[in-house]
MARTOR-207616 format. One record per residue (C-alpha): residue number from 1; z, x, y. Coordinates in Angstrom, 3 decimals, decimal comma, always signed. Layout:
N
BANU   num          Z          X          Y
BANU   NUM          Z          X          Y
...
//
This chain:
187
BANU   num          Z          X          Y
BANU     1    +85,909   +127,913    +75,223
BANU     2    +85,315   +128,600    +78,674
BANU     3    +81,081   +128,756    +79,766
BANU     4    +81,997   +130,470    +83,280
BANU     5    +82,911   +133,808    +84,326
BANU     6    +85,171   +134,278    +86,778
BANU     7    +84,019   +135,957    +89,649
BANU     8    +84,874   +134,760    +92,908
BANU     9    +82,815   +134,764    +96,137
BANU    10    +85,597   +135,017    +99,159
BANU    11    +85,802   +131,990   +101,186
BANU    12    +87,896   +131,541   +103,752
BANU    13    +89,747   +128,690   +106,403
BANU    14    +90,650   +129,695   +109,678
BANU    15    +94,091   +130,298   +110,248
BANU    16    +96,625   +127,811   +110,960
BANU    17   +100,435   +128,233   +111,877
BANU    18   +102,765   +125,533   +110,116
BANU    19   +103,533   +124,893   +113,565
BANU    20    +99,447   +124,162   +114,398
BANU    21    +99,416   +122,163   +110,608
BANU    22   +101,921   +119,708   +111,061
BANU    23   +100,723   +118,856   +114,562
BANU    24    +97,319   +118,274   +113,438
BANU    25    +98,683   +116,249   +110,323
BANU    26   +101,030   +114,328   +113,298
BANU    27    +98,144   +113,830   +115,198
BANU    28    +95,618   +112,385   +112,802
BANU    29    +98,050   +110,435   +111,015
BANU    30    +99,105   +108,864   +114,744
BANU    31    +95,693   +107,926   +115,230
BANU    32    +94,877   +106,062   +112,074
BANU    33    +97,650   +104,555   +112,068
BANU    34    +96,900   +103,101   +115,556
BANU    35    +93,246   +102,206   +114,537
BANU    36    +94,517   +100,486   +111,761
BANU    37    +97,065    +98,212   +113,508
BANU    38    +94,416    +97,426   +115,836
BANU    39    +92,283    +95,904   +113,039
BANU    40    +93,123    +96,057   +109,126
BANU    41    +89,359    +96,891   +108,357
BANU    42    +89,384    +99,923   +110,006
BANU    43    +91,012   +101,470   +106,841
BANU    44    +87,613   +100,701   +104,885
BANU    45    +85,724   +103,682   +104,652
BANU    46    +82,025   +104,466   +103,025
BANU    47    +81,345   +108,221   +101,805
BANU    48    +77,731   +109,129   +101,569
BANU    49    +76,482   +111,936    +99,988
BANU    50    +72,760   +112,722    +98,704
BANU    51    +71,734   +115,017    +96,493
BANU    52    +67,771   +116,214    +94,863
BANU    53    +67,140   +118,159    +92,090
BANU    54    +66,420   +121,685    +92,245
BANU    55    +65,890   +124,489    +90,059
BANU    56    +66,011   +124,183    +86,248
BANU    57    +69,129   +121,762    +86,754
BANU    58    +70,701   +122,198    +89,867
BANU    59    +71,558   +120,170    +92,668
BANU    60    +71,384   +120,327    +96,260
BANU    61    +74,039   +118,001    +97,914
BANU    62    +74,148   +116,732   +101,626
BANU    63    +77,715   +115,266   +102,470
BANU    64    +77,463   +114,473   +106,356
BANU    65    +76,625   +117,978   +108,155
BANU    66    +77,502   +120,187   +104,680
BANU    67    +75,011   +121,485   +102,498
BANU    68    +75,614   +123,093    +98,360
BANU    69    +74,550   +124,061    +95,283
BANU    70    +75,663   +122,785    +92,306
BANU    71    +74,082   +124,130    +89,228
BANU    72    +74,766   +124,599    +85,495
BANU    73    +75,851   +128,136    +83,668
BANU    74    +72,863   +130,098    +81,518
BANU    75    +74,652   +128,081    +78,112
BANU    76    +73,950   +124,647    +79,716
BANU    77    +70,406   +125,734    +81,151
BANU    78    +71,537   +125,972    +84,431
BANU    79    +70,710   +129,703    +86,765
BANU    80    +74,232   +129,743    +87,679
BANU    81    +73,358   +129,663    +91,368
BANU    82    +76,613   +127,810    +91,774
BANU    83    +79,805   +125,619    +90,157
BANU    84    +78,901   +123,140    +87,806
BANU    85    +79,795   +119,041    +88,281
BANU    86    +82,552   +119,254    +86,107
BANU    87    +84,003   +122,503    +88,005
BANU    88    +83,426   +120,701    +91,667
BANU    89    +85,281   +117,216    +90,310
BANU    90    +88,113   +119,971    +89,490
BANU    91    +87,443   +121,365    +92,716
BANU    92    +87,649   +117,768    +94,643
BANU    93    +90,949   +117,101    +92,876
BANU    94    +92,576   +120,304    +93,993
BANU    95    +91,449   +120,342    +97,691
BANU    96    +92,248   +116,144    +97,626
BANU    97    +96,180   +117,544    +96,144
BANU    98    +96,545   +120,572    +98,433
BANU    99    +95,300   +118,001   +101,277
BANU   100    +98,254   +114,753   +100,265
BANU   101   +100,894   +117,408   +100,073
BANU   102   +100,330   +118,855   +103,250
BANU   103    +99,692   +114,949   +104,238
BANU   104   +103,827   +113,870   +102,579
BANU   105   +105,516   +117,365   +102,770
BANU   106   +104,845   +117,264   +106,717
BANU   107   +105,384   +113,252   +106,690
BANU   108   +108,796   +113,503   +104,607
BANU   109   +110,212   +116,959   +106,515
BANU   110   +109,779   +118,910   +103,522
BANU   111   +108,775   +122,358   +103,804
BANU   112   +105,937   +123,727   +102,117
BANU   113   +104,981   +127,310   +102,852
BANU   114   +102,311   +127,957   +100,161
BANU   115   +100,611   +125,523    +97,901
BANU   116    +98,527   +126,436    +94,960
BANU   117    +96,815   +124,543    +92,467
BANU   118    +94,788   +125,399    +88,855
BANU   119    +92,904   +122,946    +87,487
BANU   120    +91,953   +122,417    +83,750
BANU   121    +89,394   +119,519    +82,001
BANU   122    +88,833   +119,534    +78,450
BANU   123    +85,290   +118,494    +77,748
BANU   124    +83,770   +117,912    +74,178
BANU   125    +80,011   +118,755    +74,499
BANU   126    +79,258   +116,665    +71,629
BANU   127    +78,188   +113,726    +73,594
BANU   128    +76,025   +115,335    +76,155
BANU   129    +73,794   +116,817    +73,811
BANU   130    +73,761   +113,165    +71,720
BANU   131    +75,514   +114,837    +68,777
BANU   132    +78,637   +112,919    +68,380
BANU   133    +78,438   +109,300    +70,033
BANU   134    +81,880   +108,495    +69,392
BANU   135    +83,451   +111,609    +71,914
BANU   136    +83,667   +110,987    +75,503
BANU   137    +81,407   +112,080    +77,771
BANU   138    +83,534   +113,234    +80,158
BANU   139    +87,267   +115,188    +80,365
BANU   140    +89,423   +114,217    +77,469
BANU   141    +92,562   +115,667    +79,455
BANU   142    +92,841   +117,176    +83,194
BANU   143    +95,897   +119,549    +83,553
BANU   144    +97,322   +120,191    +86,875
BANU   145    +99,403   +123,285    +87,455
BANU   146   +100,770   +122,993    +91,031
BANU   147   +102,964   +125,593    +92,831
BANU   148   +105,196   +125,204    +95,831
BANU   149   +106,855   +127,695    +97,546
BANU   150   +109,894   +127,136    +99,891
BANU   151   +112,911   +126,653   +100,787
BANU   152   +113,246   +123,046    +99,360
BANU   153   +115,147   +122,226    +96,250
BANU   154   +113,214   +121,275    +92,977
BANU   155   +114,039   +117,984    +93,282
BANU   156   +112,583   +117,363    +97,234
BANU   157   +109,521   +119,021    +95,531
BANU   158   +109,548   +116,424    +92,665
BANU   159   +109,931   +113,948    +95,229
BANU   160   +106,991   +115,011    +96,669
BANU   161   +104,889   +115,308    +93,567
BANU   162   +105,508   +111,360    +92,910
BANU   163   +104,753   +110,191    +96,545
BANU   164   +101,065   +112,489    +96,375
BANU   165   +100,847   +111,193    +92,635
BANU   166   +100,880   +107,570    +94,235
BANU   167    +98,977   +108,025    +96,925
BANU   168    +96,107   +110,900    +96,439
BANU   169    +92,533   +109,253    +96,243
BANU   170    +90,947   +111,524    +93,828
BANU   171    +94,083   +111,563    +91,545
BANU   172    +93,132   +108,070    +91,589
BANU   173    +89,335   +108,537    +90,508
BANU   174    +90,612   +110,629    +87,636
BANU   175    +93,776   +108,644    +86,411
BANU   176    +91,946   +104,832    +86,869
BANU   177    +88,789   +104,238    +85,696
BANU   178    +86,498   +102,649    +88,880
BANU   179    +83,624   +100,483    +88,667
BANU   180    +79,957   +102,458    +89,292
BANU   181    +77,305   +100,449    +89,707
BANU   182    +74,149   +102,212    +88,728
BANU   183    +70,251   +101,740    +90,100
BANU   184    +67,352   +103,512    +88,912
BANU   185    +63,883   +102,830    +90,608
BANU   186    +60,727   +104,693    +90,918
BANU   187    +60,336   +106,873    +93,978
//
């Protein structure tokens, strides 16, 4: 069953030739890789993000100079002001994929003119509401659909898909389970 509808409110990236991508990608890749010679711990970085309740149960998140909503659909008790968790943890594993392609396709000289991405999590609701302990709380199994289109062969493409397999960070949050240490004190 899927809670969401599926309108879409148009957002868009500026423009960018292949041309302006890959020197970007060149260029950043460059410098961190000169940072990191330079000293090892350089590599160690430290997201931040904050985030207060709002609404019935929504969210509003700060991640450095950004600012959204999260918030729940009607059927969870949410106003549906905005994507749910579940649908931005989707979200972060698509843009983290469509990022580590562009990343290894430029890296490896393999073209890639168009990338897109669907996302699918299976969630049993049983467990949030308390009504079935023994589910998991969270996505029983992500699917990834990814389309690539150009001229490479289906096998430089597969060749791809195991080097961003091995080395995309959010893959990794979803694949591996990571330890989360958890404080609660009164504010």
């Amino acid at each position: 069953m899927t809670i969401t509808d599926t309108t879409i409110t148009s957002v868009s990236a500026p423009s960018v030739t292949s041309e302006e991508r890959a020197a970007r990608l060149l260029e950043a890749g460059t410098a961190w890789n000169t940072r990191i010679a330079a000293d090892p711990t350089n590599a160690q970085l430290t997201y931040r993000v904050t985030g207060e309740g709002e609404g019935a149960v929504a969210s509003i998140i700060r991640a450095g100079k950004h600012r959204f909503l999260v918030d729940e659909p009607g059927a969870l008790a949410g106003d549906d002001l905005g994507a749910s968790p579940v649908e931005f943890a989707l979200g972060a594993l698509i843009s983290c994929q469509v990022v580590v392609y562009r990343l290894y396709a430029n890296a490896l000289g393999i073209q890639v003119d168009d990338i897109d991405i669907t996302a699918e999590g299976d969630l049993d609701a049983r467990r949030l509401f308390g009504i079935d302990e023994s589910v998991r709380a969270g996505f029983s199994e992500v699917r990834l659909d990814i389309r690539l289109s150009g001229p490479e062969s289906d096998e430089r493409y597969q060749q791809l898909r195991d080097v961003v397999d091995a080395h995309c960070p959010v893959l990794d949050l979803f694949a591996n389970a990571t330890p989360v240490k958890v404080s609660v004190s009164k504010g």
